[in-house]
KOLDREN-671954 format. One line per 2 residues: number of its first residue (from 1); their letters; for each residue x, y, z of N, C-alpha, C. Coordinates in nm, 3 decimals, always signed. Layout:
N
NUM) a) X,Y,Z,X,Y,Z,X,Y,Z | ...
This chain:
167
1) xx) +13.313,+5.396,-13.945,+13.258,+5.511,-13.880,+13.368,+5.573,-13.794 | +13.373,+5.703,-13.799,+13.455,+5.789,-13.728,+13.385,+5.812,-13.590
3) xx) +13.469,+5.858,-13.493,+13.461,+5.909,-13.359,+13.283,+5.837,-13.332 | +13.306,+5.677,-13.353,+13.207,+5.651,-13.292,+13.153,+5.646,-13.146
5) xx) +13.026,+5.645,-13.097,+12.976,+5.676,-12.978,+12.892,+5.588,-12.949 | +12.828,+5.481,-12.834,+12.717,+5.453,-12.819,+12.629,+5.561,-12.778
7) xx) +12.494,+5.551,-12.810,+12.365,+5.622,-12.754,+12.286,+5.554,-12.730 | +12.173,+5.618,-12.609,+12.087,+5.559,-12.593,+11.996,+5.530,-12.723
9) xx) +11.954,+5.410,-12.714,+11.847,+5.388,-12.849,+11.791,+5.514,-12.851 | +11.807,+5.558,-13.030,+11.703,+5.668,-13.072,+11.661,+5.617,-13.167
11) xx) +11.522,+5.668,-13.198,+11.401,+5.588,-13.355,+11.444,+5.609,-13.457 | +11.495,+5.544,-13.497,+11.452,+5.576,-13.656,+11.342,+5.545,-13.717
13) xx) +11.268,+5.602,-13.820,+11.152,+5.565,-13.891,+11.210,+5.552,-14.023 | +11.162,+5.441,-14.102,+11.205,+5.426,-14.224,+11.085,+5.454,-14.299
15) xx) +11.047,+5.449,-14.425,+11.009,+5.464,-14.515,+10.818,+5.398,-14.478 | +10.847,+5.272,-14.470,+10.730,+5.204,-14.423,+10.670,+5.234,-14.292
17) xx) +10.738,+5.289,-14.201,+10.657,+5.382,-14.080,+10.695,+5.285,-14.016 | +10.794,+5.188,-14.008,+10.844,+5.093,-13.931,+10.946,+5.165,-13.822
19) xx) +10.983,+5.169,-13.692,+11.035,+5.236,-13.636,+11.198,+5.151,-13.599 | +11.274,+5.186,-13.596,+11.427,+5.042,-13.540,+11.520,+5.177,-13.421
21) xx) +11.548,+5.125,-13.409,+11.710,+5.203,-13.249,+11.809,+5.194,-13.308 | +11.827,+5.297,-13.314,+11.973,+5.316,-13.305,+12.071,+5.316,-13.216
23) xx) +12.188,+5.234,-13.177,+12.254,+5.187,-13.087,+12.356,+5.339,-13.095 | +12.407,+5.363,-13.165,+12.570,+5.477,-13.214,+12.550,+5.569,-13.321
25) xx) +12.618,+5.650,-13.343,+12.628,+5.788,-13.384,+12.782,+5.798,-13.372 | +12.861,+5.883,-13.473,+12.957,+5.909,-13.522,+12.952,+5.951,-13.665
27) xx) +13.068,+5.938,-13.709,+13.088,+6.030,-13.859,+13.135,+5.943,-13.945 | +13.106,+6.006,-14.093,+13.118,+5.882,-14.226,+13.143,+5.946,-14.281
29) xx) +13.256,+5.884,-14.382,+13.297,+5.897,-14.509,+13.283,+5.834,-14.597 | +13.233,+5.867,-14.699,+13.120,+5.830,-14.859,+13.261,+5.896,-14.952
31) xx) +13.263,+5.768,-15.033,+13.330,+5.851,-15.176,+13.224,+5.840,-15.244 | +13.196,+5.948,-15.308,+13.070,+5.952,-15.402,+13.126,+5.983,-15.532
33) xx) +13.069,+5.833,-15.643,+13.115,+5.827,-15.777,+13.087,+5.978,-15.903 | +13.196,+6.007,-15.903,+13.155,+6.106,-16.050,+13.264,+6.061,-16.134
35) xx) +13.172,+6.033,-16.280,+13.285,+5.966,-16.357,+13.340,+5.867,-16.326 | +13.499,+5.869,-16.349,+13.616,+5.767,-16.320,+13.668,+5.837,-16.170
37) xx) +13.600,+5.943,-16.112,+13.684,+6.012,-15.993,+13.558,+5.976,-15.869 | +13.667,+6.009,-15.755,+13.579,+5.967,-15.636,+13.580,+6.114,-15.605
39) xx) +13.476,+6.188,-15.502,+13.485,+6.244,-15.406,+13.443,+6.269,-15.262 | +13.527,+6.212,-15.187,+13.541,+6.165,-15.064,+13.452,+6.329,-14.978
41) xx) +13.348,+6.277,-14.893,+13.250,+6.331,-14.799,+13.240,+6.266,-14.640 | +13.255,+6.389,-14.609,+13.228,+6.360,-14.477,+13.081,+6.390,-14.414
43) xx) +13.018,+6.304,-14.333,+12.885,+6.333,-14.293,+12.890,+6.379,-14.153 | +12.825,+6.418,-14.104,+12.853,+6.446,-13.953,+12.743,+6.389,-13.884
45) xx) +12.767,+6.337,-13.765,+12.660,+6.239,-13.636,+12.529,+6.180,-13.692 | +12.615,+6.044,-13.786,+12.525,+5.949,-13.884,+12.532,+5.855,-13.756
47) xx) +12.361,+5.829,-13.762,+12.310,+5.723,-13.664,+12.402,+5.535,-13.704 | +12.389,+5.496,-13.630,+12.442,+5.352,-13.670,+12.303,+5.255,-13.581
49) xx) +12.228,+5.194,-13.681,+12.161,+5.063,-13.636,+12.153,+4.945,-13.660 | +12.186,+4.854,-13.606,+12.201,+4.700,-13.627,+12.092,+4.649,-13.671
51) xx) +11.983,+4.682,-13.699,+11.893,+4.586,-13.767,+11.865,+4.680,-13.904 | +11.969,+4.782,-13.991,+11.954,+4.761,-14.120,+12.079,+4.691,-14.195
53) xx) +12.001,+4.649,-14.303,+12.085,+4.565,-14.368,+12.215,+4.682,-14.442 | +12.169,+4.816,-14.474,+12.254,+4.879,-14.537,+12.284,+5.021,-14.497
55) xx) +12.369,+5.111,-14.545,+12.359,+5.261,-14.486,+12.290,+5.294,-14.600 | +12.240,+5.350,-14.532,+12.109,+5.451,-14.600,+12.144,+5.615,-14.577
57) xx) +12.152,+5.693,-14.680,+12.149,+5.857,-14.645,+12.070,+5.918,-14.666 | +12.011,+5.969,-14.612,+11.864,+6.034,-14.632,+11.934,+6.173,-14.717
59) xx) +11.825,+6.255,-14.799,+11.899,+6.375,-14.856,+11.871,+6.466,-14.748 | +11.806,+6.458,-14.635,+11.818,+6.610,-14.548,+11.938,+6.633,-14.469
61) xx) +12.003,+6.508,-14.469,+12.131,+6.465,-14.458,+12.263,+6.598,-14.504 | +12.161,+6.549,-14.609,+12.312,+6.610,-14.767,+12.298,+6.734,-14.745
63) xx) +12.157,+6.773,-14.778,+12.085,+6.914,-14.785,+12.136,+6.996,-14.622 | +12.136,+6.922,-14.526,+12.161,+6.973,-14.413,+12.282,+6.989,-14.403
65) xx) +12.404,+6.926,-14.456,+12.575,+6.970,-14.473,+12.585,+7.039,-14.610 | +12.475,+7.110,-14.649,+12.530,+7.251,-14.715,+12.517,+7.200,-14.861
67) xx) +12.485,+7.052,-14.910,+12.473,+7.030,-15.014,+12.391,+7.028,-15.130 | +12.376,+7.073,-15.239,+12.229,+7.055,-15.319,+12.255,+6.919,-15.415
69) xx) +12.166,+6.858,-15.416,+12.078,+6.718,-15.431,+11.997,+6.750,-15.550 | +12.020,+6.668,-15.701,+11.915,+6.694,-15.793,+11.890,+6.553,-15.778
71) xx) +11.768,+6.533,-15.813,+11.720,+6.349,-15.888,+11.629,+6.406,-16.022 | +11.703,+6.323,-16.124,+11.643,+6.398,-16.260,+11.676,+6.271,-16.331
73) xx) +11.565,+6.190,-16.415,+11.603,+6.079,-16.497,+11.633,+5.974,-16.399 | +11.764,+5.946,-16.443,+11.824,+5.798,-16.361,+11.919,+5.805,-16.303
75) xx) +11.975,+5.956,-16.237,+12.105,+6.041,-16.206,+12.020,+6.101,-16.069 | +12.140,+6.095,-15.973,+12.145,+6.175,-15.847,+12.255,+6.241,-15.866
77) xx) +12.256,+6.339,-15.907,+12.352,+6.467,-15.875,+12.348,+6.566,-15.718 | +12.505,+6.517,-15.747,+12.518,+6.636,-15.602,+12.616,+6.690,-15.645
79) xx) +12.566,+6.836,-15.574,+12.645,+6.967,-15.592,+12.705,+7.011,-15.441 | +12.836,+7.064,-15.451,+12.845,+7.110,-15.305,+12.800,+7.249,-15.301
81) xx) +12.810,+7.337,-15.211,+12.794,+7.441,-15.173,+12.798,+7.555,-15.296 | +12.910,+7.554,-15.349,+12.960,+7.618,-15.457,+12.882,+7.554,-15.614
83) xx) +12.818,+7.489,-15.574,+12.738,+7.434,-15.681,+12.799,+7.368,-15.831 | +12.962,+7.293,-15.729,+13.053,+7.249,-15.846,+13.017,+7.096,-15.812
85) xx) +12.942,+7.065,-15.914,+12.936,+6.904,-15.930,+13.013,+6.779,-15.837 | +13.011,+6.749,-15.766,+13.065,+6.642,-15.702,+13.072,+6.484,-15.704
87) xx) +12.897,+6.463,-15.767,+12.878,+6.333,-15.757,+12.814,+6.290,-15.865 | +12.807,+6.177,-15.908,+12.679,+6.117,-16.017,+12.658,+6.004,-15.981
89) xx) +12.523,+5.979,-15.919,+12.511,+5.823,-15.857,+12.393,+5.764,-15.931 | +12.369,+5.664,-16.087,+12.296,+5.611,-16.107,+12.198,+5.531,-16.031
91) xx) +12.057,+5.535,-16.067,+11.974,+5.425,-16.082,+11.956,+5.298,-16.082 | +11.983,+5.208,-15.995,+11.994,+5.063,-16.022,+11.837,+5.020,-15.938
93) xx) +11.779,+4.931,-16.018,+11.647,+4.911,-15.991,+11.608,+4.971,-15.891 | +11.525,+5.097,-15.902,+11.488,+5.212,-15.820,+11.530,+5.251,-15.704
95) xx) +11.665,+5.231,-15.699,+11.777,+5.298,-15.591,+11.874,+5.377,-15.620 | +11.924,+5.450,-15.562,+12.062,+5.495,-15.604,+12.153,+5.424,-15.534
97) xx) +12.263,+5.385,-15.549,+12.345,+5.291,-15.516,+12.497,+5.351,-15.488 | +12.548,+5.355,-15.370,+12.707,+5.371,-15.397,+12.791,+5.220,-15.367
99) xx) +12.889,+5.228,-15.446,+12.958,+5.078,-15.447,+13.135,+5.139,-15.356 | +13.191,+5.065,-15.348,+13.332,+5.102,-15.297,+13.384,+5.117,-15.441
101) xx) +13.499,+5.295,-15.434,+13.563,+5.240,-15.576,+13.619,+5.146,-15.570 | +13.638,+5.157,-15.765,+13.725,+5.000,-15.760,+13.845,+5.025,-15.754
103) xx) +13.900,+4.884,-15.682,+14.073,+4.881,-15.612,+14.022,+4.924,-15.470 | +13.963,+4.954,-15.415,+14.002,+5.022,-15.297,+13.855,+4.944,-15.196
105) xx) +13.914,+4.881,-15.130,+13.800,+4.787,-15.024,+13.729,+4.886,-14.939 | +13.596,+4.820,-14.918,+13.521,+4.879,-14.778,+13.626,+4.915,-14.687
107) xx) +13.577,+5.047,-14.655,+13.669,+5.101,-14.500,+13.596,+4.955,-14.363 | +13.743,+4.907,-14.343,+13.746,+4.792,-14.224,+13.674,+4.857,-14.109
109) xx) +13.544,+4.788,-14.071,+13.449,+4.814,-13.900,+13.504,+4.723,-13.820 | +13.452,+4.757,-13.732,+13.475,+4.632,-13.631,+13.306,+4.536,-13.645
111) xx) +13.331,+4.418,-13.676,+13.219,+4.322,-13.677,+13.099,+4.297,-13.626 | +13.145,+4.384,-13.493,+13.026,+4.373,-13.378,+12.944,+4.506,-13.424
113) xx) +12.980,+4.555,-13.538,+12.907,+4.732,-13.540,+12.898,+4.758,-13.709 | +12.847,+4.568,-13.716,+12.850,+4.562,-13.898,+12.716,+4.585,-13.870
115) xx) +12.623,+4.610,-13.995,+12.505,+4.631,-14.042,+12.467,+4.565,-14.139 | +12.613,+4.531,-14.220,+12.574,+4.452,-14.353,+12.613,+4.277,-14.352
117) xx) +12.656,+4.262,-14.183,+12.667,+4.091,-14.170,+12.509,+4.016,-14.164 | +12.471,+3.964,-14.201,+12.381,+3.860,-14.190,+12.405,+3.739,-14.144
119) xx) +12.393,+3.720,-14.027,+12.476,+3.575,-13.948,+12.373,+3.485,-13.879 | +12.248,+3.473,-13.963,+12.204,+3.329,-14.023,+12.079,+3.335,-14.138
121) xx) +12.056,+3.238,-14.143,+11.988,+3.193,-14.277,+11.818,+3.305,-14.270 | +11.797,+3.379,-14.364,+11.680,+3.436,-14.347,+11.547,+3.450,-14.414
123) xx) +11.439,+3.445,-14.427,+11.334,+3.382,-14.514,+11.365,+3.493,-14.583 | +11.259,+3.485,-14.739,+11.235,+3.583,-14.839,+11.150,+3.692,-14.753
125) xx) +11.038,+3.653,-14.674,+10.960,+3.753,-14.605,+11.051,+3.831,-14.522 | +11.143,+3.758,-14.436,+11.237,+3.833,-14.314,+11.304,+3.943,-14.397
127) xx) +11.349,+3.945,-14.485,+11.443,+4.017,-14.593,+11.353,+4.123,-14.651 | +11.193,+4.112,-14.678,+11.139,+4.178,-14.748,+11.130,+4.300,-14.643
129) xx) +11.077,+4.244,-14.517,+11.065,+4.385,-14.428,+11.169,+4.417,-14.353 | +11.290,+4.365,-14.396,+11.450,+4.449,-14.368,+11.443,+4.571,-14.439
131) xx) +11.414,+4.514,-14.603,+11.461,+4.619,-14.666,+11.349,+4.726,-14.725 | +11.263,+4.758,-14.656,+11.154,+4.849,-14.650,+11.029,+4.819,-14.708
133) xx) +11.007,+4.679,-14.750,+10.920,+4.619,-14.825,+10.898,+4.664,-14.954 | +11.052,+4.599,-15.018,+11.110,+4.593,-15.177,+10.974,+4.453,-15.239
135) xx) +10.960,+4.483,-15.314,+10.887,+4.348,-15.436,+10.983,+4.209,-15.383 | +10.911,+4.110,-15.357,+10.936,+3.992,-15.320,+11.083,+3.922,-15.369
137) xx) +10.997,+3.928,-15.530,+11.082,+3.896,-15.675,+11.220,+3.983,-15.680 | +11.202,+4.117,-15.668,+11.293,+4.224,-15.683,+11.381,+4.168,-15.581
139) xx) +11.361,+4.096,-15.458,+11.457,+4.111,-15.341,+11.571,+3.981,-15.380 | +11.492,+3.898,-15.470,+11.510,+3.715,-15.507,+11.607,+3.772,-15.620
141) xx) +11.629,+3.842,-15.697,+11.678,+3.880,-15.818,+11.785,+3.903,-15.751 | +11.792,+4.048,-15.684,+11.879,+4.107,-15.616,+12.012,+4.017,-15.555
143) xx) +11.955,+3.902,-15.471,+12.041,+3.817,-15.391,+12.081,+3.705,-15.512 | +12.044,+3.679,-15.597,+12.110,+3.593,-15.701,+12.174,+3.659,-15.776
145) xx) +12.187,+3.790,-15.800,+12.263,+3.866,-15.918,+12.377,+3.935,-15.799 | +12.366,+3.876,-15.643,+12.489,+3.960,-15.596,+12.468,+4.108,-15.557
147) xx) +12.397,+4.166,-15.532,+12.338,+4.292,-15.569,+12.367,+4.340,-15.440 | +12.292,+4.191,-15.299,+12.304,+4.238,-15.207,+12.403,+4.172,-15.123
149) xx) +12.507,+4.181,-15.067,+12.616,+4.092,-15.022,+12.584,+4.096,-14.870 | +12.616,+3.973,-14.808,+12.605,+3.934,-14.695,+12.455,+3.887,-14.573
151) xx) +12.384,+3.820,-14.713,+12.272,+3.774,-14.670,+12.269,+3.609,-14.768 | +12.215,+3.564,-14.681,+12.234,+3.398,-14.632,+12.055,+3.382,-14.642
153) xx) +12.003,+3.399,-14.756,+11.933,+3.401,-14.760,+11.816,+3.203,-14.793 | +11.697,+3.208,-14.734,+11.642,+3.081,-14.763,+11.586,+3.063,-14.911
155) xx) +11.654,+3.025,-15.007,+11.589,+3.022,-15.132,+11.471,+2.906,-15.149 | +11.437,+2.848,-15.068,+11.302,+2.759,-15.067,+11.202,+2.848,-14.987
157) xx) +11.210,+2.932,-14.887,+11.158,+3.037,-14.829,+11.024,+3.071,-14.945 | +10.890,+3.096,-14.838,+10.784,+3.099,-14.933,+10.754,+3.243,-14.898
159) xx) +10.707,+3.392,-14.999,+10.633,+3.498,-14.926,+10.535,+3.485,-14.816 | +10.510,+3.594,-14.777,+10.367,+3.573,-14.694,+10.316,+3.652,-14.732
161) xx) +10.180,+3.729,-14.719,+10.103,+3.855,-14.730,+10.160,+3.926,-14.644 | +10.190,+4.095,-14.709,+10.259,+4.180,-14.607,+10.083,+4.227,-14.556
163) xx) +10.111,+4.281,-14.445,+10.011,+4.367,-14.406,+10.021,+4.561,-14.391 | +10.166,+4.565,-14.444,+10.210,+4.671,-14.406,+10.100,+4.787,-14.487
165) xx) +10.031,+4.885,-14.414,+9.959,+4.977,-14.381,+10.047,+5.088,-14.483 | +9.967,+5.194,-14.565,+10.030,+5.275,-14.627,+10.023,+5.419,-14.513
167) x) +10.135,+5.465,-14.546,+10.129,+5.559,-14.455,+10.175,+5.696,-14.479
């Protein structure tokens, strides 16, 4: 994260109407896959919170730095301004996914302002309502196929009944 800042906790609401704080705010850079080419984006005053497991970009995000956003099939296309193709981000079990290109490592954080450390052991349930209350199975797949890195997860860990409320 660029010209990071602490802030006072602000809400985020995720998906499940679950609310978390955001500790910081600053700026990000996304290479977003098209083809064999990257193209490197800048976001402007992306929240930073320690209790998600991943960065997440919302499209009002995108849509709000001037960008147009298709989802069609199993493709997220983004267009910039000029409506010249920029990105193609497949489908991987009902996400869109960006990976680091290859050869070129995660941009280095400082540890204390990771999101994606998991630094201890966590049930299948703890994990389910990290990650917005994904399918149990889907989350068990995920962490054995590598999918999701840096969770230390309890593989004897039993579900529970979610109670989570549709909203």
């Amino acid at each position: 994260m660029i010209n990071f800042r602490v802030v006072e906790q602000a809400p985020i609401r995720v998906a499940d109407g679950h609310i978390f704080s955001a500790t910081g705010m600053g700026d990000m850079q996304i290479a977003f896959p098209n083809g064999n080419k990257f193209t490197n984006v800048l976001l402007k005053d992306v929240y930073y919170s320690p209790h998600l497991a991943f960065t997440l970009v919302l499209v009002t995000r995108m849509t709000r730095a001037k960008f147009k956003v298709l989802m069609e099939d199993t493709t997220c296309s983004i267009y910039n301004s000029s409506y010249q193709l920029i990105a193609q981000i497949p489908e991987v079990q009902g996400l869109y996914r960006i990976s680091s290109p290859p050869g070129i490592p995660p941009i280095p954080i400082n540890i204390s302002e990771s999101a994606n450390l998991a630094s201890k052991i966590i049930s299948i349930d703890k994990l389910h309502h990290r990650m917005g209350h994904i399918n149990h199975d889907d989350l068990l797949e995920m962490v054995r196929k590598e999918l999701i890195k840096g969770i230390d997860l309890d593989l004897n860990s039993k579900p529970l009944f979610c109670n989570m409320r549709p909203g």
